[in-house]
C-alpha positions in Angstrom: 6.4 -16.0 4.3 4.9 -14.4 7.3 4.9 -11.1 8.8 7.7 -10.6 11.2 8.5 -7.7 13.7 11.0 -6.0 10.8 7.6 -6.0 8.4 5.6 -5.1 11.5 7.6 -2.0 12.2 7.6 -1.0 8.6 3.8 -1.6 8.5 3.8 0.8 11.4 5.3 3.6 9.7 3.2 3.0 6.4 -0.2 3.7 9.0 1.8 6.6 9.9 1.9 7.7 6.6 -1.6 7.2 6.2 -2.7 8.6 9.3 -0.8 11.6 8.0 -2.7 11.7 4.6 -5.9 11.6 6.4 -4.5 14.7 8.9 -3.8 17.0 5.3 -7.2 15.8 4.2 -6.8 12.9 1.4 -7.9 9.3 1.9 -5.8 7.2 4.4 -3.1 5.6 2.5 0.6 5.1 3.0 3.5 2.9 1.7 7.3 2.7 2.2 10.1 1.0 -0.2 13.0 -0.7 1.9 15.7 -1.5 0.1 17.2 -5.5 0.7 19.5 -4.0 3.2 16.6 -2.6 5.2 16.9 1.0 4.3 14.2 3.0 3.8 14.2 4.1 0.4 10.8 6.3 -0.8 7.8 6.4 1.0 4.5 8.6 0.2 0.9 8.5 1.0 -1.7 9.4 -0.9 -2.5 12.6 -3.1 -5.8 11.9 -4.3 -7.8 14.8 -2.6 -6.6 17.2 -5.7 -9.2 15.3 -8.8 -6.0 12.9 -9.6 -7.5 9.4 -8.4 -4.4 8.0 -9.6 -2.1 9.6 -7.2 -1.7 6.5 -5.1 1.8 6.7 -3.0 1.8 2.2 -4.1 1.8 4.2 -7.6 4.5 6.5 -6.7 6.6 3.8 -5.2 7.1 2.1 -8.8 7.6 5.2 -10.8 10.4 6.3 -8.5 11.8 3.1 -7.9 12.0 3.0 -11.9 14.0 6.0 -12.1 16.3 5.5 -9.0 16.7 2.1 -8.4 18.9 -0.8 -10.6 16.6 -3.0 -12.2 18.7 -5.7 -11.0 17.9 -4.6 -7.3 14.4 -4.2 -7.2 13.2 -8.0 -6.8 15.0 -7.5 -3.6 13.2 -4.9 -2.1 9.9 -4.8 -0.1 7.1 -2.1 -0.2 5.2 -2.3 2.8 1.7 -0.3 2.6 -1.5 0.3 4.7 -3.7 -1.3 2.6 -3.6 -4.1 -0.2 -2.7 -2.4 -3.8 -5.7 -1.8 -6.4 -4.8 -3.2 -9.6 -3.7 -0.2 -11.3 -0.8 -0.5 -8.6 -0.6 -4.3 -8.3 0.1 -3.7 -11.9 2.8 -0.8 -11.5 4.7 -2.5 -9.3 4.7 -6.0 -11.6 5.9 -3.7 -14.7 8.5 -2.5 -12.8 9.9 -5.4 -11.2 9.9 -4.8 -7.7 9.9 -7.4 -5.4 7.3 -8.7 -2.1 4.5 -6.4 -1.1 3.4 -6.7 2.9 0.2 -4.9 3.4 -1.8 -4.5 6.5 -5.2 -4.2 5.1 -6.8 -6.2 2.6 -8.9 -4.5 -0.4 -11.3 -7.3 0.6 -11.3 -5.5 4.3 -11.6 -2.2 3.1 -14.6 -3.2 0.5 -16.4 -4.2 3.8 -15.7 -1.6 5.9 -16.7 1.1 3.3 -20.2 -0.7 3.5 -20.1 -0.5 7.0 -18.9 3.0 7.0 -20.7 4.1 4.4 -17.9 5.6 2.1 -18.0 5.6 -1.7 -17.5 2.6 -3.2 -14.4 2.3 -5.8 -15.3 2.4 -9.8 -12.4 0.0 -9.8 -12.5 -3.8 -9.4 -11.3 -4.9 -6.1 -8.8 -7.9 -7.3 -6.5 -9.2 -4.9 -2.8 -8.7 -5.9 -2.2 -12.0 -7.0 -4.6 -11.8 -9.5 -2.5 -8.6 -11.1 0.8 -9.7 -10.6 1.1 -13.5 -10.0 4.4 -13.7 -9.5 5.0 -10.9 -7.0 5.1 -12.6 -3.2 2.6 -11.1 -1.0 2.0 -11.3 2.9 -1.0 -9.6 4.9 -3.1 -8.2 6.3 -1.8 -7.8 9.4 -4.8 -8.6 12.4 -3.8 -5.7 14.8 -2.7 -2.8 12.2 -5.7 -3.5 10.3 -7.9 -2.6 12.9 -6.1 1.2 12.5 -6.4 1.4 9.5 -10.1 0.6 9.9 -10.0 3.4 12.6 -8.5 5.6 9.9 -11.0 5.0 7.2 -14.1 5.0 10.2 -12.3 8.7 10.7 -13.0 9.3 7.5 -16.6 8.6 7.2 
């Protein structure tokens, strides 16, 4: 598959939510869960600022979508986030059952720019999600939205 305008607009409002996180002082990172019929179900950014590392909003996405959504739906639905899941979420999301991941920023951008940058690098592996979850369908990154998010993570620095 390739990223369309639908994907694109929900990419949009994933950098949103990351620009928001960054705004409340945490590290730039949003997602949404749409549902097959295009709604928007859940959507979070990250919560890390407070010592939990693990409160990623990829991470959020698949507890929630565990507890609200019917297992028989979630292969249908699409989380769209501002950067490429970290394994602990590629593996989340797998576990749960949910369905294609569109991202507009790869973990192999982000590695790069937080040379560049000059932010901390992560104690965690940097695996694409493919190499998680190999049966979850994945598109992105997206060129033009990851260039803000870059802008996000160089606000940051």
């Amino acid at each position: 598959m390739t990223i369309s305008d639908t994907d694109r607009d929900f990419l949009r409002r994933a950098v949103g939510l990351a620009a928001r996180a960054l705004e409340s002082g945490d590290e730039p990172f949003g997602s949404v869960l749409v549902s097959p019929e295009g709604d928007v179900l859940f959507e979070d950014h990250n919560h890390v600022s407070g010592g939990d590392r693990t409160q990623h909003p990829e991470f959020a996405i698949a507890r929630w979508a565990a507890d609200n959504v019917v297992a028989g739906v979630r292969p249908r639905c699409t989380v769209y986030t501002s950067g490429e899941h970290c394994p602990m979420c590629s593996a989340a999301h797998a576990w749960v059952g949910l369905g294609r991941i569109v991202y507009a920023s790869s973990s192999a951008q982000l590695g790069q720019w937080a040379g560049e940058l000059g932010l901390p690098a992560s104690p965690v592996a940097s695996l694409p999600i493919e190499a998680v979850a190999p049966g979850v369908d994945v598109d992105g990154p997206d060129p033009e939205l990851a260039q803000e998010v870059r802008a996000l993570h160089a606000r940051r620095a």
